[in-house]
N, C-alpha and C positions, 0 to 999 in steps of 0.2 A: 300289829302285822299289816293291816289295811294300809295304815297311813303309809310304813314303808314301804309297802307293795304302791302305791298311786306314785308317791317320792320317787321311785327308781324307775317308775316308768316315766316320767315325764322328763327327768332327767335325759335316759337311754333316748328318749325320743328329740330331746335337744341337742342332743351329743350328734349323734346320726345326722341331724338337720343342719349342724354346723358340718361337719365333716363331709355331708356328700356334697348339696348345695352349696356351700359358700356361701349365703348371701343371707340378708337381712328377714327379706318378706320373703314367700313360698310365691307372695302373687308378683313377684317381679317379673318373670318369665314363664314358659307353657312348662319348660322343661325343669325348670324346678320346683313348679308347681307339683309335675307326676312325680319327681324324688320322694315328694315332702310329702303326699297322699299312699305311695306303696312304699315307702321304706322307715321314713318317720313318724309315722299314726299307728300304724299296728304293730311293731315290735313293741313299744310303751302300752298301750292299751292288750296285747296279750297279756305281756308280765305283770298288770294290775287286776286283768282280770283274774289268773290263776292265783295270785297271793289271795287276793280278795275274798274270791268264794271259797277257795280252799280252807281259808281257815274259819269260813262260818260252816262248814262241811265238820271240819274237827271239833269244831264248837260246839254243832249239834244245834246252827242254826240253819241249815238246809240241808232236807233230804238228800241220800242218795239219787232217787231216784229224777230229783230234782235239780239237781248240779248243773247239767247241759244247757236247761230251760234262764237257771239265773247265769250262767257262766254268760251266755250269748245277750243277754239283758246287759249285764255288767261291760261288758266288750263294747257293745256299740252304745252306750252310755260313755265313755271313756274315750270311745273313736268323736263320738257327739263334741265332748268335750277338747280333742286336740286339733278336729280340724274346722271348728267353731270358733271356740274363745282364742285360743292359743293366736289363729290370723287376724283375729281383730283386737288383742294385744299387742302385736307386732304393729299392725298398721297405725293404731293411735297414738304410741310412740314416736312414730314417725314424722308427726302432724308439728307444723310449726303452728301454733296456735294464735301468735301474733301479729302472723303474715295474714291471718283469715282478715277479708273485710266482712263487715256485720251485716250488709247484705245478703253477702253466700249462708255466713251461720243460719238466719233466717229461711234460707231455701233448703238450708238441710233438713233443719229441726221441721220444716211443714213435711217435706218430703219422709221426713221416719215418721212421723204423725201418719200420713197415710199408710206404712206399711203396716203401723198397730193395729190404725184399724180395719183394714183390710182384711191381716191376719186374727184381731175378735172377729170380725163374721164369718170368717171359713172356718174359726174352730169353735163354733158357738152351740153347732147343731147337727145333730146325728143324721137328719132330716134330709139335707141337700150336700152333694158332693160337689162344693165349695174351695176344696181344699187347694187350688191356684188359683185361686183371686189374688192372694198379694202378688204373683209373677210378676205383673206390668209393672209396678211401683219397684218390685225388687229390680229389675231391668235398669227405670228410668234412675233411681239410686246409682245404680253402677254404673251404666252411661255417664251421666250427672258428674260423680264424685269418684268416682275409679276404686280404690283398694279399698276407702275405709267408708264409701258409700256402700260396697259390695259386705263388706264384714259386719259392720254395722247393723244389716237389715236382716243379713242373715241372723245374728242374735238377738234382734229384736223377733221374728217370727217362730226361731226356736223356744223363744223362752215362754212365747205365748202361747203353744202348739204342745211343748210340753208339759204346763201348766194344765190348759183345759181338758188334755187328753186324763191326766191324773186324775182329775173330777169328774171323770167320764162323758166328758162334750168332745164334738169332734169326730170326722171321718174315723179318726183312728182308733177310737173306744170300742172296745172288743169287748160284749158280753158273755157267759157262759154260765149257764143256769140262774140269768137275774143276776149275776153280779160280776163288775170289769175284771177282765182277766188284765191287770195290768203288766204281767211279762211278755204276754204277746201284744197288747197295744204300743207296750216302746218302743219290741225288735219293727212292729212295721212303721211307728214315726219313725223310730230313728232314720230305717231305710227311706223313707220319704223325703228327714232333711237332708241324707247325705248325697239322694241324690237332686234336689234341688240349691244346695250348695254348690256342688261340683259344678252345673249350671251356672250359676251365677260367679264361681272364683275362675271359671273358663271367659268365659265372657269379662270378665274385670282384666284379666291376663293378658288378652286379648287384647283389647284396648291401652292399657299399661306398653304394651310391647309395639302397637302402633303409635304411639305419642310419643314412646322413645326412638321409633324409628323415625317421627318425622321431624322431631328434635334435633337427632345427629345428622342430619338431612339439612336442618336448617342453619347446624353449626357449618358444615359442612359446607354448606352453601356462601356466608358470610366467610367463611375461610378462603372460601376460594376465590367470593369479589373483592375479599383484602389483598389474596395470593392475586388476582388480576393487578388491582390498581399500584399495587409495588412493581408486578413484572412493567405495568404501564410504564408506571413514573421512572424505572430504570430505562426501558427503551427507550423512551421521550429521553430522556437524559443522555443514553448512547446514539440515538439519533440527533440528539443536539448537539453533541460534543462533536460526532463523525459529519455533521452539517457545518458544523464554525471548522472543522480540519481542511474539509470541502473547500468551503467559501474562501481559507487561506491559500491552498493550493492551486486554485481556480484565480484567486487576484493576482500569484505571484505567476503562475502559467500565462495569464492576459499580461502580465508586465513583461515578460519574457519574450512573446509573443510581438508585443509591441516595439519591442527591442528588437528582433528579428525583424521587422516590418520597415524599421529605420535602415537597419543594416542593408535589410534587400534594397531599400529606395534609393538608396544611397549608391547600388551600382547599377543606376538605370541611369542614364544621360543629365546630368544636373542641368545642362543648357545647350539646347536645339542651335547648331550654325546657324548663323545668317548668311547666306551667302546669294550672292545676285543673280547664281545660276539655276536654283533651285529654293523651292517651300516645303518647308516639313513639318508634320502635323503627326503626332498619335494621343494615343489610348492606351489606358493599363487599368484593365479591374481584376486582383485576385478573386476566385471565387471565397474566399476567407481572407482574414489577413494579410496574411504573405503567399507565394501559389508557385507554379512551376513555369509560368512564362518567365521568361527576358529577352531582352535586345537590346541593342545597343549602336552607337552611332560615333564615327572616327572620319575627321578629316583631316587628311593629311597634304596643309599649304605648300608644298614642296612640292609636288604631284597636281596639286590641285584634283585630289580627287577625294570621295567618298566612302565611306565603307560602311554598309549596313547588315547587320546580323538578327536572326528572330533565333529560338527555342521554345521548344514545348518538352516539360521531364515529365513523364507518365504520372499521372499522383495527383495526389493534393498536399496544400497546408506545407507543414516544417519540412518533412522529408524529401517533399519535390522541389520546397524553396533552397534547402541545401546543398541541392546537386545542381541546382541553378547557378549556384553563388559560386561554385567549382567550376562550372562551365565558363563563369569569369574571367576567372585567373588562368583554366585552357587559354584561352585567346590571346596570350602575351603577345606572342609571335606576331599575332595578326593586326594587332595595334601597332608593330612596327614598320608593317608594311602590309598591306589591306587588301595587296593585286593576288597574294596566296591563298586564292581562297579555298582550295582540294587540300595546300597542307593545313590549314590552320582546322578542317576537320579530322584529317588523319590526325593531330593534335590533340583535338577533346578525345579523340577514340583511347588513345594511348595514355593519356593521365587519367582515363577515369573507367577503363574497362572493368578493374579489381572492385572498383567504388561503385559500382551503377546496382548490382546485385537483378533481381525483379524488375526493376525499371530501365526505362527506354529513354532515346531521346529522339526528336526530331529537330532539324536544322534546316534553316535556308540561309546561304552568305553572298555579299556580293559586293564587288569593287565600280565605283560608278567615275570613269571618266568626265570631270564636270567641263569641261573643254570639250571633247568630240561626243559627249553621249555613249562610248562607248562602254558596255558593260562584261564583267566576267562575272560569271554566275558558280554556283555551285549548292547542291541540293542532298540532305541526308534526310529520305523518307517523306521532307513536310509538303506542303500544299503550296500546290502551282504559285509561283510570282504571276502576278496579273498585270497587265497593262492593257490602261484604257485611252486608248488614241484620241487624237485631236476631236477626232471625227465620231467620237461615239462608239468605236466597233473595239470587241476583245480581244485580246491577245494572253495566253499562258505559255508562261515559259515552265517547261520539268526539264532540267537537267536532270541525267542518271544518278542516282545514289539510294545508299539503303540506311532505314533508322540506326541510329549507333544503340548497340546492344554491346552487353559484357563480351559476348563469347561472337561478335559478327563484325569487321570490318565495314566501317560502310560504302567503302570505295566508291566516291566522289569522282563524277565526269566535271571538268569545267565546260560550259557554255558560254557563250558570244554572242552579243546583241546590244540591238543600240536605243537607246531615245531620242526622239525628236521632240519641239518643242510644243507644249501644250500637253506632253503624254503624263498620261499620270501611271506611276509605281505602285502596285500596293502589297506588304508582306505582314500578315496576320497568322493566329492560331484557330486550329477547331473550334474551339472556345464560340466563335460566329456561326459559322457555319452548320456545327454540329447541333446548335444548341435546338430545342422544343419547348413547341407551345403546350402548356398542360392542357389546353384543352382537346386539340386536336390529338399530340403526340407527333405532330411530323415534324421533321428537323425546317431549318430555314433554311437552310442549302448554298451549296456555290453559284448555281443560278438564281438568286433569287437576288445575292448579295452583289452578285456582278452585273443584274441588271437596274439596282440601285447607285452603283456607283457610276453606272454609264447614264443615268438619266440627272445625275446631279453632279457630273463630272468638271461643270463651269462653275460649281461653288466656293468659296473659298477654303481651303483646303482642313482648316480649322474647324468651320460650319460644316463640312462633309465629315470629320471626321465625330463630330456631336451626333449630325443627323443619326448616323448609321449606329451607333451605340443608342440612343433613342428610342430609334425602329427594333432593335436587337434584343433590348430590354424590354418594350412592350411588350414584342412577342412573344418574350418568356416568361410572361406575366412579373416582371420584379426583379429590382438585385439581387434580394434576400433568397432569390430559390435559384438561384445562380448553379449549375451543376459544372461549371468548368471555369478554368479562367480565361479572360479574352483578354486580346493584345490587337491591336491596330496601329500600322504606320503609316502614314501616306508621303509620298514624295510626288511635287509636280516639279515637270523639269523647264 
């Protein structure tokens, strides 16, 4: 009846310890540690104790009166037993034994050497209350070694604790009239191991559970400098892919680009007249490749005269160079004959009103009698014609007119006027004028430009028009920070 009485408890107590915990060891966790001490230890150790004593009660080998004194002997002998041996079964199992290096084995085996003897001197003698001198070694054991450091020492000072107490050595030897009461010396060892177990399988739990946290912490970690170096190597990879897309879009746009640049140059004057009445000289820097200036130059040998045109299209780059290149083919008319010069603006107004959108233009045109000097003029919104006399002193011609917009006619006054010989013409863009020193921020100005051209106005009209692109550039520190395009013509007559 005993044997089946202890059999079904430790069963009932394995069953319960599968079914609540789930898990291998009780010291895996805090929480299935307390399943495993309140639900799996005492239902197995009551039903052995009541088999137990009860049938040495029937036996007639324990008093009645005696029952409760071995029943509670028996129970916490039984609790001794499952939450002792039972975790340091578990935990040995556990042990890969051929992964130990025989280094560790040696620290272990010194280290339970001190818990033994620790444990003979506190339980050696009635004398001194000794009985936590093994704590530090049990401690350093479960620091040390975790579950089966912790189990280990526990059964090694159980087994010594309850040995000497049986021989009556030991804090816990309870005499009573000359001789050990050994039911009450167990019930207080036991209470002593279980609760310096609970101690020690807290403490192992504890640590068990911090080493797996910094475990998954460290997998975690590694996961995620893997999970990095792929997101890397993908970026890298879509940023390389989207970089060569780049680079092709970017070489076929500069091809494009360069193509427009031909296109535009191509209706810029291929060859300046020669003619005995007059020198002509310009300049063309887009502030990019291709830009919003043009002009253009028409002699027509039949008349013997001249025809010169500027433009400025608000903008920069492709969009201003395209409405340039429109403004071309406006001018048919006026290549037929060069003296119209109010229609051949009512012209650009009317082919390109729909077309202009946002942008603006500005125009200067003009018909140059090269026989009498005389000139017709005509003005939409740009900057004064200038003439710089024999004699050094200025002249601005503004005919009436207003920038050509979508939605604004620029209605064009023509004007009248002559040159005489040694005068110089000159018809340029903002682009000079407007431009700024970064250091200062102040523009170069029309006076500044017109009193450059009056003090260099015996130059050759080639060398004036270098000088003053030169001077223009300086001041704007560079071509590369160019914020507009510049156009220069110069005509002496």
């Amino acid at each position: 009846i005993i044997g089946v009485g202890n059999t079904l408890g430790a069963f009932l107590n394995s069953f319960l310890f599968l079914k609540i915990t789930n898990s291998e060891n009780p010291l895996n966790n805090s929480k299935d540690l307390f399943k495993f001490l309140l639900f799996c230890t005492i239902p197995g150790s009551t039903l052995s104790a009541f088999s137990g004593v009860s049938s040495l009660l029937v036996w007639g080998f324990v008093a009645p009166e005696t029952y409760w004194n071995v029943w509670i002997t028996w129970f916490s002998g039984e609790m001794q037993g499952f939450i002792v041996v039972a975790p340091f079964l578990m935990s040995l199992l556990s042990i890969e034994f051929s992964k130990i290096r025989f280094k560790i084995f040696l620290e272990a085996i010194g280290i339970f050497l001190l818990v033994l003897i620790a444990a003979r001197i506190a339980f050696h003698s009635l004398k001194y209350p000794i009985s936590f001198l093994p704590f530090p070694f049990l401690i350093y054991a479960t620091f040390r070694f975790k579950k089966i450091g912790a189990t280990t020492s526990i059964v090694l000072l159980s087994g010594i604790a309850v040995y000497r107490t049986i021989k009556g050595m030991g804090p816990f030897a309870i005499y009573a009239n000359d001789s050990l009461s050994l039911n009450d010396s167990l019930i207080f060892l036991n209470t002593f191991i279980a609760a310096i177990t609970l101690m020690t399988y807290l403490i192992s739990t504890v640590l068990t559970e911090r080493e797996r946290a910094q475990n998954n912490a460290l997998e975690n970690f590694t996961m995620l400098e893997k999970l990095k170096d792929a997101v890397n190597y993908e970026l890298e990879r879509k940023v390389y892919e989207r970089t060569q897309i780049i680079e092709r879009q970017k070489e076929e746009l500069e091809r494009q680009i360069e193509m427009a640049q031909s296109i535009q140059l191509s209706l810029l004057p291929k060859n300046i007249p020669i003619l005995p009445e007059v020198k002509i000289a310009y300049k063309y820097q887009p502030m990019m490749k291709i830009g919003g200036d043009f002009f253009d130059i028409k002699y027509t040998p039949s008349k013997n005269s001249l025809g010169l045109f500027i433009c400025d299209v608000s903008g920069h780059g492709v969009p201003a160079a395209f409405i340039a290149s429109m403004v071309k083919m406006s001018l048919s008319n006026w290549y037929e004959n060069t003296a119209k010069v109010t229609e051949a603006m009512d012209c650009i107004y009317e082919n390109l009103q729909d077309k202009l959108g946002a942008n603006f233009i500005t125009a200067s045109i003009l018909d140059l009698n090269l026989t009498t000097g005389e000139m017709k003029l005509a003005r939409a919104g740009h900057l004064p014609f200038i003439v710089i006399k024999s004699n050094g002193s200025v002249k601005t011609l503004l005919p009436k007119g207003r920038i050509i917009l979508s939605f604004l006619n620029p209605e064009c006054e023509e004007m009248t006027d002559y040159l005489e010989k040694g005068d110089l013409l000159i018809l340029f863009t903002d682009g000079i004028t407007e431009i700024r020193s970064p250091e200062t921020g102040k523009m170069f100005s029309e006076e500044r430009f017109m009193t450059i051209l009056s003090e260099q106005r015996n130059e050759d009209i080639s060398v004036l028009c270098d000088s003053i692109f030169e001077i223009v550039t300086q001041f704007s520190g560079g071509l590369e920070i160019l914020e507009d395009d510049l156009t220069l013509l110069i005509l002496k007559f």
